[in-house]
N, C-alpha and C positions, 0 to 999 in steps of 0.2 A: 778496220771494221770492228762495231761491238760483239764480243761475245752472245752468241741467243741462247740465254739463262731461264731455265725453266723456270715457270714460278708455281708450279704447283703445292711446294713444299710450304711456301708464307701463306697460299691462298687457306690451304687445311688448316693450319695455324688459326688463321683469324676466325675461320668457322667453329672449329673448335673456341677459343676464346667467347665466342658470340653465344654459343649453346650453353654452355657453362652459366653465360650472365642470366640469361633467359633462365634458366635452370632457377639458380638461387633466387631470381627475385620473384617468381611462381612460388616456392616455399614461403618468404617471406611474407608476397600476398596472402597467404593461405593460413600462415599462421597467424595474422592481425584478422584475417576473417574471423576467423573461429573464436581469436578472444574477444567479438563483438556479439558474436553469438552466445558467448558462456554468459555475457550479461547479464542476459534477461534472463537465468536459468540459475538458481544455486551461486548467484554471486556474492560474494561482500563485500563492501567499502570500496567500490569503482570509486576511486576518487585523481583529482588534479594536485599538482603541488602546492596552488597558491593559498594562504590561508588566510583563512577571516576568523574574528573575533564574534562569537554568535551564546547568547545568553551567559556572558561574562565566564566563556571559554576559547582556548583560543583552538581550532578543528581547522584541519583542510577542508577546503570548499571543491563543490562536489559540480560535474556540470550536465545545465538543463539537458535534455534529448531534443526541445524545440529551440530556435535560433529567438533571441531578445529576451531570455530571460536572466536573473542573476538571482544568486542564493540570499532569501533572506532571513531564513531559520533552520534549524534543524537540527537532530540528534541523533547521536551514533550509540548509543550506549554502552559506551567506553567505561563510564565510570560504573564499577562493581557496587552492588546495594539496592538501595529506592533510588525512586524517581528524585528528578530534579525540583526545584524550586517554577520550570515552568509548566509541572504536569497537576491537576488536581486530580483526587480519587473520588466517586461516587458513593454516597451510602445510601444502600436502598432496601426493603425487607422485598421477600419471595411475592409475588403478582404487583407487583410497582409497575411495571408497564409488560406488555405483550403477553399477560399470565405466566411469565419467566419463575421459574422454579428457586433461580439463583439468590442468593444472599449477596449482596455488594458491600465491603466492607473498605474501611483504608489500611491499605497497607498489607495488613494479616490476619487470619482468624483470631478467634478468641485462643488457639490454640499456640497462637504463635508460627504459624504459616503463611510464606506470601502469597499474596492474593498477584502482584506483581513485583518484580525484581530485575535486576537489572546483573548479567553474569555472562562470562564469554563473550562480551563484546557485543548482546542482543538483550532485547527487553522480552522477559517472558511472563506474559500473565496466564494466572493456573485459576485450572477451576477442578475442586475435588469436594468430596462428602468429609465430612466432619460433626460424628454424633447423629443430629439426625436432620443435620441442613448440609444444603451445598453454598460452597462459599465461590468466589469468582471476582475478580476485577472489573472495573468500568472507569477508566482515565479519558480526562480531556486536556489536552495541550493549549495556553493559550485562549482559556476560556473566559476571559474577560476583556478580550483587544480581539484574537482572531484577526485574520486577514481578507480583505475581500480581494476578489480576483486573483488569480495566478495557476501554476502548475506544481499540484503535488505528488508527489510517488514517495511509495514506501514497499519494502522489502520484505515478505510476510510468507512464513511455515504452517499453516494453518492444521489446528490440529484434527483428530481420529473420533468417531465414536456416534452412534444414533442419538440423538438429544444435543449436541453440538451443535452450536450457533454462531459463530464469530463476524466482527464487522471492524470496517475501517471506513470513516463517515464523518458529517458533517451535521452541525446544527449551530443555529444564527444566535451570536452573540445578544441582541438584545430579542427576546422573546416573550411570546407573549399566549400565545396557542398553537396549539399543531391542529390542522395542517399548514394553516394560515402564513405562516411565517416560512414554512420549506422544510424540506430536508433536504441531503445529498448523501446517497449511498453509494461511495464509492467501491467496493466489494465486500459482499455477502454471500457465507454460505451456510448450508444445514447439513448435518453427517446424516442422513437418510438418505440424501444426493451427493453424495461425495463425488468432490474435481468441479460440482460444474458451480461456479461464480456468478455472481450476478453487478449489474449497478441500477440504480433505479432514481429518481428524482420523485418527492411527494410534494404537492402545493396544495391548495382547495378546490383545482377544478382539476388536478389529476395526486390521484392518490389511490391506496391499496384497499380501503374503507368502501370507496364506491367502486373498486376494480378498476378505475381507471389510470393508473400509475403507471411512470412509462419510464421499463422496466427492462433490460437485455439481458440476455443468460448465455452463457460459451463453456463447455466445457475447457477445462485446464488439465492438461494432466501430469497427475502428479502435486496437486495443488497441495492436500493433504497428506505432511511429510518431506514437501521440499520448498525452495525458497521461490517465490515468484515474485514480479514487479507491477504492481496495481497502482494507476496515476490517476491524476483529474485536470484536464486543462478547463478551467471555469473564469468567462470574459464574458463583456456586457452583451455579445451577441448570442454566445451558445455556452453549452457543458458539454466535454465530450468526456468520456473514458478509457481506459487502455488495458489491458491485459499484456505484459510481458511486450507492448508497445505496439498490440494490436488494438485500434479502436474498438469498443465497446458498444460504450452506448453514445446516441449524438440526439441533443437536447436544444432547440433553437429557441431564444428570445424573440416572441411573437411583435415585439416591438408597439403591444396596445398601452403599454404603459398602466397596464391592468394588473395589481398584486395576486388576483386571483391566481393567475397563470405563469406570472413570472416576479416572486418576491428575493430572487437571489441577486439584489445589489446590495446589500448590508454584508458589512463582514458576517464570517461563518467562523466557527473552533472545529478543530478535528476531537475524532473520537476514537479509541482502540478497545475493544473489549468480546469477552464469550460468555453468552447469554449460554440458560439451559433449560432444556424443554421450551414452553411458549406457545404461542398462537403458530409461527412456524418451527420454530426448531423440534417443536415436541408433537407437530402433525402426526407421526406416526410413532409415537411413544420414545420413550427415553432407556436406554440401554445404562442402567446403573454398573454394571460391569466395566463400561467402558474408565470412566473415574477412575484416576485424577488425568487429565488432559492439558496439554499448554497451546498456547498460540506463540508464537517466536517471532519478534520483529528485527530484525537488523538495523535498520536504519528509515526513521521520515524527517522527508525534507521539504520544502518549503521555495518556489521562487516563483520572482512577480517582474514583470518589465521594468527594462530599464530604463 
């Protein structure tokens, strides 16, 4: 006869062993959650290993959040100084457009101060008084090709202060009048409102001139002062937006083939810049105390179907 061998001893063994597994990969889960969480929050340089060759640099490529896209521009502002060879700078004097208070200059004041710069690894354009103007940046990327169709996100600190105006947008490479031709405002804001974001789309039958612009607002918090993630997925059927990769705003091509309503099949250039005072930024007056202020980008980037 066989021995009758208890087996309670292997059976605790293997539960043991089981709880254990179960154990660590609940942590494991928990901590790839959370690093998909810090994303959208205070990140830098989420990036993949593979690298691509992008404006005769060679940079890891970075990946879309929607499925069929691939990288086809972008900047990290890695390299300390000015802007690169694909950013151009605005020159504009004070009420050039929105009754904007700002002087737009290249590069730097008369004083020798940047207007933008590129340092720790983020693009910072500053707007400060100097004598008895305010000076400020206005860069477009890509302003002579621009891209039509794709998803862009960029990683943005927006700065503090009543008279603040900062934007990250869009205007169509070959132009010719506003409304006519479009806009795309992929986030704006004004420090009279501080945190809350906007995006908006203007054309000729919806714009902000006749009120009729169509326009989402969300507060963010934290917007002013930490890093958040503002995209645009823009295709021949719709624009949508994103906030930290919550949709925004959602904009459908009427499909009448009518420019009035829907003139965004022409490539567009992005734009980066902080207007001061204006028609909205300076609504409720301008806090000169506030001055000197920066906006801090991290990283935009760029991808279109593959």
């Amino acid at each position: 006869m066989k021995k009758n061998v208890s087996r309670k001893p292997l059976l605790l063994a293997f539960v043991t062993l089981t709880l254990l597994s179960v154990t660590l990969c609940l942590s494991s889960c928990r901590a790839a959650s959370g690093n998909s969480e810090a994303n959208g929050k205070d990140s830098k340089k989420n990036l993949t290993q593979r690298n691509v060759s992008v404006a005769g640099q060679e940079l890891n490529d970075a990946k879309c959040p929607l499925e069929g896209y691939k990288l086809v521009w972008h900047d990290e502002f890695e390299k300390a100084g000015i802007l690169g060879g694909d950013w151009t700078y605005q020159v504009a004097p004070p009420k050039w457009v929105n009754n904007e208070l700002q002087t737009y200059v290249k590069e730097t004041s008369p004083a020798g101060k940047p207007v933008a710069e590129c340092s720790e690894g983020t693009l910072k354009i500053n707007c400060f008084s100097e004598g008895d103007k305010v000076y400020s940046g206005r860069v477009y990327a890509q302003v002579n090709s621009g891209w039509k169709y794709g998803y862009v996100e960029a990683s943005i600190k927006l700065p503090v202060g009543k008279g603040t105006w900062p934007a990250f947008w869009m205007m169509p490479v070959h132009f010719s009048s506003w409304p006519y031709d479009g806009e795309i405002d992929i986030m704006e804001e004004v420090g009279f409102h501080p945190d809350y974001t906007s995006s908006s789309i203007h054309c000729r039958s919806y714009n902000h001139v006749k009120g009729t612009q169509k326009t989402s607002e969300r507060l963010c918090e934290g917007a002013e002062g930490g890093f958040h993630l503002y995209a645009l997925e823009w295709t021949a059927d719709y624009i949508r937006t994103f906030v930290d990769g919550k949709e925004l705003l959602y904009f459908e091509n009427d499909k009448e083939g009518n420019k009035d309503t829907w003139p965004f099949n022409t490539p567009f250039y992005l734009i980066l810049n902080v207007a001061w005072g204006g028609n909205w930024g300076g609504a409720q007056g301008v806090d000169e105390s506030a001055l000197p202020v920066t906006m801090e980008v991290d990283y935009v980037r760029v991808f279109q179907k593959e």
